[in-house]
N, C-alpha and C positions, 0 to 999 in steps of 0.2 A: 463443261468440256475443257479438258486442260489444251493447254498454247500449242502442242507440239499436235496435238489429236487437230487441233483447230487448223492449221497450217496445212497438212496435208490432206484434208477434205478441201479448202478452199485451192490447194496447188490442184486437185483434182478436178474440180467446178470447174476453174478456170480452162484445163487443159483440151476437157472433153466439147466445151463449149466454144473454144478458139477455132479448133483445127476444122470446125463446120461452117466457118461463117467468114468470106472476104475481106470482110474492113475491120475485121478484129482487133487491130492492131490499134488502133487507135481509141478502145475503145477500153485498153487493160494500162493501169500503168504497170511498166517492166520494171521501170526504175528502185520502183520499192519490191520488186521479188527478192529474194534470199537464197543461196544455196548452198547444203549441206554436205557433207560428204561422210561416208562410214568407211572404212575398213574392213575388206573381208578379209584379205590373203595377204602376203606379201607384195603381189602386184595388183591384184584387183580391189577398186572400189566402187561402190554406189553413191552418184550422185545424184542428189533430188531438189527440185525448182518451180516451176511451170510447168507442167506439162508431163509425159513420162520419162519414167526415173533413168539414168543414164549408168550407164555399167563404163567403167576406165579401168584399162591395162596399160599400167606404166612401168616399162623395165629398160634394159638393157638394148632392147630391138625397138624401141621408141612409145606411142600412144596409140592406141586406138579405142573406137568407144564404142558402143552399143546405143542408138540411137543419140537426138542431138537438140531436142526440145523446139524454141521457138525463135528465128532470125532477130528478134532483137536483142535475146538474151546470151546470144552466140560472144562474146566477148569476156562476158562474168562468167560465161563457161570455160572458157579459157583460162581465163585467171583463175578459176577453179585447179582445175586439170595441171596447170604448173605447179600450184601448190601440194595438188594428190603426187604430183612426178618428181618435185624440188628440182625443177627446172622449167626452163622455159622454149620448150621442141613445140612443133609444128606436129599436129595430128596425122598419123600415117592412113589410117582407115577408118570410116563409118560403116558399120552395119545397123541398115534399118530395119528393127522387127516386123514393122507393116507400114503400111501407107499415110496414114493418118498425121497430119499438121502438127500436134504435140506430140510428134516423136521424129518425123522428119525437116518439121520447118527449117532448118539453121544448117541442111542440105548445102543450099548453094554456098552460104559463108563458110563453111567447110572445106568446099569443093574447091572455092578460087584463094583457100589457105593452102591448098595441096594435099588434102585427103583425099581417098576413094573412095567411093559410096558404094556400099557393096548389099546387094538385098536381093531377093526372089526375082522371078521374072514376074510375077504377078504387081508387085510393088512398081515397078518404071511404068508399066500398061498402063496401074489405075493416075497415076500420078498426072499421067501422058495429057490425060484427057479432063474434061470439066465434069462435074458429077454432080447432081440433083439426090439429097438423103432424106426419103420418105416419111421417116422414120420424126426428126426435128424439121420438118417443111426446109430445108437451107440446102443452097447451092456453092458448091467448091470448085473453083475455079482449074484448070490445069496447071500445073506448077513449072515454071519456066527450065528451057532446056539446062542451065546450070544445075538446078538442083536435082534431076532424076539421077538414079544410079547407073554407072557406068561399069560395073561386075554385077553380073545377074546372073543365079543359079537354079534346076529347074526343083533336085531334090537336097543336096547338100553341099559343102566346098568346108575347107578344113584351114584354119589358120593356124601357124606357128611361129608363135611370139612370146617373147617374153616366159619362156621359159616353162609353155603350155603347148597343149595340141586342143585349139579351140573349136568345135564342133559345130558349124551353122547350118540348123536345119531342118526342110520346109516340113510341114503338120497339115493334112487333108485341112480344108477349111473352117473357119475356128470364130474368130473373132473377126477376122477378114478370110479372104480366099488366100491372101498371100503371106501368110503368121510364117515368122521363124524362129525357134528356139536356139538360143547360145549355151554350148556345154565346154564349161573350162575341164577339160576331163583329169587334170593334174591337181590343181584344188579344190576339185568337187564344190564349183558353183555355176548356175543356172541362171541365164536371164530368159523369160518368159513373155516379156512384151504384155499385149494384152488379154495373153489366153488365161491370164491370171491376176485376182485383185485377193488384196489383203484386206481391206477395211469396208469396203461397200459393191453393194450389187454392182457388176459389170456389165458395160454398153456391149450389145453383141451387134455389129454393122451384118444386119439381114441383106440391107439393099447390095453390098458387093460380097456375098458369100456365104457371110458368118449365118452358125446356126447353135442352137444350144448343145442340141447332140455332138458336134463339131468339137465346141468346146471340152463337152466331157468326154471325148475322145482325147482331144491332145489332151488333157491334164493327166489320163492314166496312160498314155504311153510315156509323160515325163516321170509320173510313180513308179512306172517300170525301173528307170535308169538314177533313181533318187537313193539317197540311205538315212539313217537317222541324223548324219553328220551333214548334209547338204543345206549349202547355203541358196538361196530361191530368191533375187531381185523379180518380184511382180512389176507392171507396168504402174500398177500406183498403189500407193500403199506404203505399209515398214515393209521389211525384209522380212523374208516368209521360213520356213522348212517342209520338210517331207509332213508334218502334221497340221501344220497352217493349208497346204495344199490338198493333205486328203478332206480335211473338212471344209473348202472349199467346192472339192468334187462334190462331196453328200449332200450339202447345199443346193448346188444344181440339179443333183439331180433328183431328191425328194420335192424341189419347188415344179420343175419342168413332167414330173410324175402327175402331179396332181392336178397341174393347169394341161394334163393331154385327157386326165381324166374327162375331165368337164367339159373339154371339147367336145370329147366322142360321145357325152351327155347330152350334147345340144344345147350347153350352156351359152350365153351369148360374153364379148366381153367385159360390158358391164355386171353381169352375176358371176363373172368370175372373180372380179375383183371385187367384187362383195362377199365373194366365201373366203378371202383373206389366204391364198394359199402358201404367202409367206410369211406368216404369222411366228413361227416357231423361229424364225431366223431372224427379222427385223433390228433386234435388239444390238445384236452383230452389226447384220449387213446392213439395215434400212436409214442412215444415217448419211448419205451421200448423196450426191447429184441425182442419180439412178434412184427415186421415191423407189416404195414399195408398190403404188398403184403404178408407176411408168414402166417398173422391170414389167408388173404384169403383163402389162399392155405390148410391150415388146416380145415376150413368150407366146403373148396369144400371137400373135403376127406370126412368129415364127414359126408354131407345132399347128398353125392352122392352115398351113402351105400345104397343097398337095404336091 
């Protein structure tokens, strides 16, 4: 496995595994994380660290991000971000894709730097409160009044920055209840949050929403509004396009085909996961936090829900 492939499966490992569990923090060192940055456009980039990958609009109307990773790494993110900006301003807005600790933790140090946390109404709800995830046995605490979002919208809200008309906006239930998709509608790029993974099977949070179906929903309403030239920041991953995304979709939905199959066969979950139904994809996907027996186990949970 080469360094860079090795780096963003472990920024993934890590990320998925943080944002579930209380005392995480002490439990990762931040100090040796790394973060990178790409170029997409003239004002947008992808940064990527711990946790999910960070979308930065740096222009003339100042910074804002698309999610914000993990409170201790909120500093190097900074220092990131001055560098993508070649200055050193103060973050004007957060928008959070969903709920989830490796993508909102660094909330509140955002918040008391003078950003807005801007994100669904579903996103402040789940945050609001403590959550038990059925799913990894782990319990998530409510996230203090600092870090919830203080603009909340119920289907979209439209930012003009930087020399774009930036598009945020909500997807029936997906990967959580409260997924939102970012459309730079001027440079044709997309951040997706975690309705999209580029390298390994993706966590689908059953217990607040998410459902497979969900997901292969939103992926082909963003294929509606994609073209060959689109740039696609996934929630973890490299940077994707319209074809990284469509096979993505076919992924999901020939694996979630065949494990409804089985259901409706009377198979139980362990003979599901003995007919190997992501067999044809593993070589791809099956390399990530998300095993191939786990995705199962989470599909059957999910397409065995009446």
């Amino acid at each position: 496995m080469n360094t860079r492939h090795s780096f963003r499966l472990h920024a993934y490992f890590v990320g998925i595994t943080l944002f579930l569990t209380h005392n995480a923090f002490g439990q990762t060192n931040f100090d040796s994380v790394q973060l990178r940055s790409q170029k997409l456009s003239d004002a947008v980039s992808m940064l990527i660290g711990s946790g999910g990958n960070i979308g930065v609009s740096a222009g003339e109307d100042g910074v804002f991000i698309i999610d914000d990773q993990f409170a201790p790494l909120t500093e190097k993110i900074k220092k990131a971000i001055a560098d993508i900006a070649k200055s050193d301003v103060p973050v004007r807005f957060v928008i959070n894709t969903h709920w989830h600790g490796d993508h909102t933790g660094g909330n509140e140090n955002m918040q008391k730097g003078g950003a807005v946390i801007i994100a669904h109404e579903n996103v402040r709800k789940r945050m609001s409160v403590e959550h038990f995830n059925e799913f990894f046995k782990r319990t998530t605490p409510a996230s203090s009044r600092a870090a919830l979002p203080v603009v909340t919208f119920t289907q979209d809200v439209t930012l003009h920055l930087n020399g774009d008309d930036v598009h945020v906006f909500h997807v029936d239930p997906a990967h959580t209840d409260g997924d939102a998709i970012i459309q730079f509608t001027r440079s044709n790029i997309f951040h997706m949050g975690d309705v999209f993974f580029t390298e390994s099977y993706p966590y689908i949070d059953i217990s607040t929403g998410g459902s497979v179906r969900g997901m292969i929903a939103a992926v082909d309403k963003t294929l509606s509004l994609v073209n060959d030239d689109t740039k696609i920041i996934p929630g973890h991953g490299k940077l994707g396009g319209k074809k990284e995304l469509r096979l993505y979709r076919d992924m999901l939905a020939a694996i979630s085909e065949k494990i409804a199959k089985l259901i409706a066969a009377g198979k139980t979950p362990d003979e599901v996961k003995s007919a190997k139904p992501t067999a044809d994809f593993d070589e791809v996907w099956g390399k990530g936090f998300m095993t191939p027996d786990r995705f199962v186990e989470l599909l059957f949970a999910d397409l065995s829900r009446k």
